[in-house]
C-alpha positions in Angstrom: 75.8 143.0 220.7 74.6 139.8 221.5 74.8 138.8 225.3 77.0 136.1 226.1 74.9 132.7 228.1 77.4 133.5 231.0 76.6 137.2 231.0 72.3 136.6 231.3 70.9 138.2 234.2 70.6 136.4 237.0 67.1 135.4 238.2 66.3 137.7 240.6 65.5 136.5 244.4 62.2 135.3 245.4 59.6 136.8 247.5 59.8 140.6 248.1 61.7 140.6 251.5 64.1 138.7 249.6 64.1 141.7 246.8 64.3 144.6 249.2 66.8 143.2 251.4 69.0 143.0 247.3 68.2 146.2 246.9 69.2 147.6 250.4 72.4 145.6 250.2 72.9 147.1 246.6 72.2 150.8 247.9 74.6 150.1 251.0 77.8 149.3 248.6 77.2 151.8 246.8 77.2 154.1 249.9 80.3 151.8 250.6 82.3 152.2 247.2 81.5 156.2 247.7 83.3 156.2 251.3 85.9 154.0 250.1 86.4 156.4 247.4 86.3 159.4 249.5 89.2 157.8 251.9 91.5 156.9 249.7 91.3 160.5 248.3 91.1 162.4 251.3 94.8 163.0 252.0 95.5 164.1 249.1 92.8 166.3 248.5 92.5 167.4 251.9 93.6 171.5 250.9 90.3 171.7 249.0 88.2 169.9 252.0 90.1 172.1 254.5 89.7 175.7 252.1 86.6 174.8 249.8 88.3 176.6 247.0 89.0 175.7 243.5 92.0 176.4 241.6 91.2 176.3 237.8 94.8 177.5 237.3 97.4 176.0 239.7 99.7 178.5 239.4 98.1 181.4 239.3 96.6 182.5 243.5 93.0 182.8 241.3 90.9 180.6 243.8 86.8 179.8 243.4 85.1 179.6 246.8 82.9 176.9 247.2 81.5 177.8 250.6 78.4 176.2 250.7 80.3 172.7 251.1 80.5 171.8 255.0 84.2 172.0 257.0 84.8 168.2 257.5 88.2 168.3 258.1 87.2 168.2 262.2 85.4 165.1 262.0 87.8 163.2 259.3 91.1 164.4 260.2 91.5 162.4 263.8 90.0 159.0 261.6 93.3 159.8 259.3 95.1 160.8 262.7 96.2 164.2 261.4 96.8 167.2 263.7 97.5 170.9 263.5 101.9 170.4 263.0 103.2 172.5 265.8 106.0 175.1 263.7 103.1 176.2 261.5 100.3 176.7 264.4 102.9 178.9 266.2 103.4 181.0 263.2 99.5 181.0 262.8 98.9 182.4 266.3 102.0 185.0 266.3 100.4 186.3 263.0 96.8 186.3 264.5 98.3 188.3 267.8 100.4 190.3 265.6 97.2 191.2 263.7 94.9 192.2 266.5 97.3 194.1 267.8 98.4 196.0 264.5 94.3 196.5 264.3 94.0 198.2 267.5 94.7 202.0 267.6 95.9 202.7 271.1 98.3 199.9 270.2 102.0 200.6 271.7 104.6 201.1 268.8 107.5 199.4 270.4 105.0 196.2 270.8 104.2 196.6 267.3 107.5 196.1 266.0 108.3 193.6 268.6 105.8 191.4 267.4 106.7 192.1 263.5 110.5 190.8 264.1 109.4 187.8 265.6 106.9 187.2 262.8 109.6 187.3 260.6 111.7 185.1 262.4 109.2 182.5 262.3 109.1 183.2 258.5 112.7 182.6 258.5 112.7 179.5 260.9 110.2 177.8 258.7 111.7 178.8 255.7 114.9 176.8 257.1 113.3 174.2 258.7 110.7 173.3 255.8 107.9 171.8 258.0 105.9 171.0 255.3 108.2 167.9 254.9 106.1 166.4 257.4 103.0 166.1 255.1 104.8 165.2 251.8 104.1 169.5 250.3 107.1 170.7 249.6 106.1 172.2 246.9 104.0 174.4 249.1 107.0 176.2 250.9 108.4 176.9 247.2 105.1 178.6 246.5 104.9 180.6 249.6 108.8 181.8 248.9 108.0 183.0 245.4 105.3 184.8 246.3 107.1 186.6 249.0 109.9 187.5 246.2 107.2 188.6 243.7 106.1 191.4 246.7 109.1 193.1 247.2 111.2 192.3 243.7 113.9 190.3 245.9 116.1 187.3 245.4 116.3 186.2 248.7 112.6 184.8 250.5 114.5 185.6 253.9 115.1 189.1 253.1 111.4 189.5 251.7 109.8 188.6 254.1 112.3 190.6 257.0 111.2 193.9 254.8 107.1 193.0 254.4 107.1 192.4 258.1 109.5 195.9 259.0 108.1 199.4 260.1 109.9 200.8 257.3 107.5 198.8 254.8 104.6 199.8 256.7 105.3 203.4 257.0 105.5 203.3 252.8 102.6 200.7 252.2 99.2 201.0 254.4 98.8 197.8 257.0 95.5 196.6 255.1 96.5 196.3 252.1 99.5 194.0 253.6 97.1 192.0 255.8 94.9 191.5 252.9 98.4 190.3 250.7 98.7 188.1 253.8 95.4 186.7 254.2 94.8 185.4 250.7 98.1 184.5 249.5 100.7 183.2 252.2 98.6 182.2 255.3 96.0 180.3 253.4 99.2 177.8 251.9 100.6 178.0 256.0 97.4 176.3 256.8 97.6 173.4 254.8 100.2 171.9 256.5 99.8 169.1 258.9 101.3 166.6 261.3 99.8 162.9 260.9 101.3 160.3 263.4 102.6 156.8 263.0 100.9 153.4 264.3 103.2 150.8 265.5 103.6 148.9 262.2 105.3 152.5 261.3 102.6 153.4 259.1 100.3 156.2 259.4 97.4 156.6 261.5 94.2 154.9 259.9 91.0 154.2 261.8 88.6 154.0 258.6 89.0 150.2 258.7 87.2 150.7 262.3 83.9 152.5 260.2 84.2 149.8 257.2 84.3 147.0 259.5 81.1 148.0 261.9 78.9 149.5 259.6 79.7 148.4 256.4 81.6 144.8 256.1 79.6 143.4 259.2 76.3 143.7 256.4 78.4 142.8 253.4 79.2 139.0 256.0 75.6 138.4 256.6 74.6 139.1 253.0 77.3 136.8 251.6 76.2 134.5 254.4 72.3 134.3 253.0 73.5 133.9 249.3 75.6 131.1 250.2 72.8 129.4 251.9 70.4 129.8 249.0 73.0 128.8 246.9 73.4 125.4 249.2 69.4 125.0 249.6 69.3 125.2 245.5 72.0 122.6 244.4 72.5 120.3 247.9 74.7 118.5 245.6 77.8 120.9 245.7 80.1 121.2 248.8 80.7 124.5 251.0 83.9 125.2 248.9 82.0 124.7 245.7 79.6 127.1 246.6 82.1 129.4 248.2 84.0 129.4 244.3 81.0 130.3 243.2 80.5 133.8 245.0 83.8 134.4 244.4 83.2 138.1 243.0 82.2 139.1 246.8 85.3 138.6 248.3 86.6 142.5 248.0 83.9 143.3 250.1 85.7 141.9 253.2 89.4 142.5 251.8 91.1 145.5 254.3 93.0 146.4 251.2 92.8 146.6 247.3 89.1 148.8 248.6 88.8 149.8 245.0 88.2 146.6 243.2 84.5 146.5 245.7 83.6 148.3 242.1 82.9 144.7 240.6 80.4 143.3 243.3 78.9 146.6 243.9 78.3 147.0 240.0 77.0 142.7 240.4 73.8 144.0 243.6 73.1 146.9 241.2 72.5 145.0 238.3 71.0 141.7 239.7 68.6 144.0 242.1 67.1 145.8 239.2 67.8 149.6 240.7 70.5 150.0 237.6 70.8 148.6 234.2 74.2 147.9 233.3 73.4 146.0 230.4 74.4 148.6 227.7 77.9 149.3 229.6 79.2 145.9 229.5 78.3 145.9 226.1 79.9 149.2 225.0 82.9 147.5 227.3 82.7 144.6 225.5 82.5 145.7 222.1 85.8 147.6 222.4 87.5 144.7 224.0 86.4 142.7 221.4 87.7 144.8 218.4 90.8 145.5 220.0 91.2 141.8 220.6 89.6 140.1 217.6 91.9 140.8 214.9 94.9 139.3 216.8 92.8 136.3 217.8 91.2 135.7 214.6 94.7 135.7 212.7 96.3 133.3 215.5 93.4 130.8 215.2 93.5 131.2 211.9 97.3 130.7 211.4 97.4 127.7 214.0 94.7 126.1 212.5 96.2 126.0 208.7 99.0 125.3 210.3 97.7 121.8 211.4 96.2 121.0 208.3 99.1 121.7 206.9 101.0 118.8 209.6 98.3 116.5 208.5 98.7 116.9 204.7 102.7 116.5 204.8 101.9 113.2 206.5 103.3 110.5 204.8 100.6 108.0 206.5 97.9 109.4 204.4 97.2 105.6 203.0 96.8 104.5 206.3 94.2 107.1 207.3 92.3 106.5 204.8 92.9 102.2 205.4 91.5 103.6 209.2 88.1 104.9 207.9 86.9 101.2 207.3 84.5 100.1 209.6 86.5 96.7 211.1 89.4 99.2 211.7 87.5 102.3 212.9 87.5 103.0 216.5 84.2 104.5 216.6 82.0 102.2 214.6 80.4 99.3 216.1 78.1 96.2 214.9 74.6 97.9 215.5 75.8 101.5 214.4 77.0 101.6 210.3 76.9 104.8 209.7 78.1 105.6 206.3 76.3 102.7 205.3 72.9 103.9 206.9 73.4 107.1 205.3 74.0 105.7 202.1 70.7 103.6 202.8 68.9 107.1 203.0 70.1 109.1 201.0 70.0 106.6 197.4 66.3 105.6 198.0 65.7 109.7 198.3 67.5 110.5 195.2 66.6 107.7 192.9 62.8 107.4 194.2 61.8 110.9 194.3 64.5 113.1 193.2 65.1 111.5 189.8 61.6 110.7 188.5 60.8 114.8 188.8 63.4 115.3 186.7 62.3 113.5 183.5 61.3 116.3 181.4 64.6 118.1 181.5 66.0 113.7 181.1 63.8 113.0 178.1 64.8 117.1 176.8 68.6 115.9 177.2 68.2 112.8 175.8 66.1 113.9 173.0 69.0 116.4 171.9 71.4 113.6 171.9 69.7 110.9 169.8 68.6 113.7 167.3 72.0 115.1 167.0 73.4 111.4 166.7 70.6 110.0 164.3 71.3 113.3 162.1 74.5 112.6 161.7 74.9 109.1 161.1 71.3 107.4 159.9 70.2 110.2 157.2 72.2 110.6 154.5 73.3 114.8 153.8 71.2 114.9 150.4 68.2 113.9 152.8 68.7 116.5 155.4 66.6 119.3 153.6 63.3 117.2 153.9 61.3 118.4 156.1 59.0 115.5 156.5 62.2 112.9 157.2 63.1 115.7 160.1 60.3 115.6 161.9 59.7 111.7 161.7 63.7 111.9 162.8 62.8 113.7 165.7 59.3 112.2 167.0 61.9 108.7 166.9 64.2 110.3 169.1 61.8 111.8 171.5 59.4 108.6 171.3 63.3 106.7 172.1 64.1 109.1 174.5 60.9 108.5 176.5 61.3 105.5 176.3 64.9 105.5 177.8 64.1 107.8 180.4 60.8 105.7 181.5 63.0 102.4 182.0 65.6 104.2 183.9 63.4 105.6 186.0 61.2 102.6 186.4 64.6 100.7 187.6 65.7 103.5 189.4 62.6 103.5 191.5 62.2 100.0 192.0 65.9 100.2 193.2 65.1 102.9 195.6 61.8 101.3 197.3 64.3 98.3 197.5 67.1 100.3 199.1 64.8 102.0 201.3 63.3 98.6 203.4 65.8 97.5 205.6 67.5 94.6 204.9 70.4 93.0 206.6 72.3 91.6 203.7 72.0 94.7 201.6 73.9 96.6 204.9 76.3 94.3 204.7 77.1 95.0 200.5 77.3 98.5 201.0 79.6 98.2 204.0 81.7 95.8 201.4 81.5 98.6 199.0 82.6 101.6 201.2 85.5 99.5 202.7 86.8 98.6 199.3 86.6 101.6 198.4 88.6 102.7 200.9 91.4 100.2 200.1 91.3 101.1 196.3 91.7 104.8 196.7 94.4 103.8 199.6 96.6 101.7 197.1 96.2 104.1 194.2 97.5 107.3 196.4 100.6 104.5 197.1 101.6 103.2 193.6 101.2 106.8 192.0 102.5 110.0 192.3 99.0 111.4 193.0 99.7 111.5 196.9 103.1 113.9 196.7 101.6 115.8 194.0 98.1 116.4 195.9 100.0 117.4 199.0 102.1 120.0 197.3 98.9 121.2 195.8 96.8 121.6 198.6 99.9 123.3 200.9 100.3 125.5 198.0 96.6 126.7 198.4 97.1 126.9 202.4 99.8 129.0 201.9 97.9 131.1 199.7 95.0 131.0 201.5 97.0 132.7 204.2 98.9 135.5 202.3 95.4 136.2 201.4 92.8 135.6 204.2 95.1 136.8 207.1 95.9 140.2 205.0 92.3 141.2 204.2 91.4 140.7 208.6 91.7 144.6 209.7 89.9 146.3 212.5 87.3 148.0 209.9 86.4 144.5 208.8 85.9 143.6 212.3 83.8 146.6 213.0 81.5 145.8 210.0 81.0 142.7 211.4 80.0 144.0 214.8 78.0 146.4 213.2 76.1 143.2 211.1 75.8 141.5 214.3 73.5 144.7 216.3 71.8 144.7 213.1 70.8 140.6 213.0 70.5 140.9 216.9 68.3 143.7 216.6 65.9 141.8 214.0 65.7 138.8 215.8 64.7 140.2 218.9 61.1 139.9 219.9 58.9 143.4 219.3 58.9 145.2 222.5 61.7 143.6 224.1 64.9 145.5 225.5 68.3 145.0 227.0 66.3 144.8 230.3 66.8 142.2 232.8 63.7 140.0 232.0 61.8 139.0 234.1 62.9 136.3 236.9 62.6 132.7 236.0 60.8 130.4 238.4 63.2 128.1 240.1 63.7 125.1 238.6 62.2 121.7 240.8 64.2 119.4 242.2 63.8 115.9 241.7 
């Protein structure tokens, strides 16, 4: 598509310090916009940051380890100020405890099953308790609960978890292939959970503004800072809140909130820094706006504007309209400036001074016809006709007439159109005199006759079928043909070995 003026690319800076420091900018946003994007997704995704698995099917415990991705949850969680919640560590170290000693073979017996009943009464406290509350997963408690059911074919999670954590299970079922049954499908889901404390506005712990403001916004200010002053140092003539209107697409960059919309002037330093061409996305972007919008705007334009000429035709002051278009009662003409007059003064010494005379053969040809048919008819007499000899001398008179004709018409209209083309005062002044009578003839005749109601029905009958027509034939394919006609024309005209590249920059443009 063809790029809109206000959509050119910019010029880019001057100098190459000026250009690197674009492009560094540009690279640091981008940095930016990926941080920002990794906050505001962290919480929620912080099960596959903490696990590095993938879950293709959420229901199903069928889990894709991604180990080569680092453990960050050490480094980001105090930034988001979330800690290990206390119910769910205690149940974490009980079960690791209860493990090592289950693992040990000179373990004591009684010890053993000590340490199974009060695993299971932590199963059964959190199960009452529900301390994944805290962290907005319920729906995690649900899962470890059917899963627990699913072991043992039980309705009650309570009870299943009181008989997978009982001798009497054990002595029937071998303890690794319960641990394992542990391990990858209950304490992995136990894990997850998390406590994350409350700032003193009551909202929770955040310290990422701390790392946007020093490392990120700090650069974003001075960068603003030099644009502004180039800006200023280019056009001395604008004031500070004029210029400040004018970079008004940086301002998310210093915005605490609404992070996400730092997509615009991050996509702005790209573009204008040359490292990425975003020329063919905005127009993909705006071809779709465009046919989703056209239709509706081309049939309200449309409508509005038949509409109007509609108003104007009803008028009943069409007399007087056409009394305003003479020039000592027109608001725009003036003494010096006659211009339906001048153009009259043209256009008559072009068509009678060079137009007309090089049309005298098909003149003297027309002519001709006419005299012959007319002579034929009413000078020789019918027994006559058949002589051939009294033909032709009938028709060299009427071309030899013709010629004739033709010759002093086009004599006078030449003369007249040499005369019409020197400039002469007087002659300004007849053709004014014509054009404003003309005016007031055509005015009174549209008043005395019926001419003006029945020309206004007329032409709002054609309006109104103009629109039953016109609007109905506008559809989206027709608007898709005609962005399709418009690549083509805008492919043609474009110069060979050009692109949708930002061209080169433009030197600046001296002051005076």
């Amino acid at each position: 598509m063809a790029r809109p003026r206000w959509q050119r690319p910019r010029p880019r800076s001057t100098g190459v310090r000026g250009l690197v420091w674009d492009r560094f900018v540009a690279i640091w946003a981008t940095i930016n916009l990926a941080w920002v994007a990794f906050d505001l997704t962290y919480v929620p995704l912080r099960t596959f940051w903490l696990q590095r698995n993938l879950y293709p099917i959420p229901s199903a415990p069928l889990a894709v380890p991604l180990t080569f991705i680092p453990d960050i949850t050490p480094w980001v969680d105090p930034i988001k100020g979330i800690e290990p919640h206390r119910e769910t560590s205690t149940f974490l170290q009980a079960f690791s405890e209860l493990e090592r000693v289950m693992a040990s073979p000179a373990a004591d017996p009684a010890l053993q099953t000590r340490l199974l009943q009060r695993q299971a009464e932590l199963m059964a406290q959190m199960i009452d308790s529900n301390p994944f509350l805290a962290s907005d997963r319920a729906g995690t408690l649900e899962k470890i609960k059917n899963r627990l059911r699913q072991r043992v074919d039980r309705d009650s999670a309570k009870e299943s978890a009181r008989l997978l954590l009982s001798r009497e299970w054990l002595e029937r079922h071998s303890w690794a292939r319960e641990l394992q049954f542990w391990r990858e499908q209950v304490l992995p889901l136990v894990e997850t959970n998390y406590w994350r404390s409350i700032d003193e506005n009551g909202r929770p712990t955040d310290h990422f503004w701390r790392i946007d403001l020093l490392l990120f916004q700090s650069v974003f200010l001075l960068d603003i800072l030099q644009r502004l002053i180039r800006i200023k140092r280019r056009l001395p003539g604008l004031r500070w809140d004029e210029v400040l209107l004018r970079r008004w697409t940086d301002l998310p960059l210093l915005l605490p909130f609404w992070r996400w919309l730092r997509v615009l002037p991050v996509a702005e330093r790209l573009q204008t820094s040359g490292l990425v061409n975003l020329e063919p996305l905005r127009a993909v972007v705006s071809r779709g706006v465009v046919a989703l919008l056209a239709v509706e705007l081309f049939e309200v334009l449309a409508l509005q504007l038949l509409d109007g000429i509609q108003g104007l035709i009803r008028s009943r002051h069409w007399p007087e309209r056409i009394r305003a278009l003479r020039s000592h009662q027109s608001v725009t003409s003036s003494s010096e400036e006659r211009e339906l007059a001048e153009l009259v003064r043209i256009w008559a010494p072009l068509l009678l001074a060079e137009v007309a005379p090089r049309l005298a053969p098909e003149l003297q040809g027309v002519l001709g016809y006419t005299l012959r048919q007319s002579l034929d008819r009413t000078v020789v007499p019918p027994p006559l006709r058949q002589l051939k000899p009294l033909l032709q001398v009938e028709s060299g008179v009427s071309r030899q007439l013709a010629a004739g004709m033709v010759d002093s018409l086009l004599e006078l209209s030449r003369s007249a159109g040499q005369r019409l083309a020197q400039r002469d005062d007087a002659q300004l002044d007849l053709l004014q005199r014509f054009v404003d009578r003309f005016w007031d003839e055509l005015a009174l005749a549209l008043e005395r006759g019926p001419a003006l109601e029945r020309s206004q029905d007329l032409l709002c009958a054609l309006l109104e079928q103009l629109k039953g027509t016109y609007l109905s034939q506008i559809s989206r394919a027709g608007i898709e043909s005609l962005l399709r006609e418009l690549d083509a024309l805008t492919v043609a005209a474009a110069p060979k070995g050009s692109s949708s590249v930002s061209p080169p920059a433009e030197p600046p443009t001296p002051r005076a």
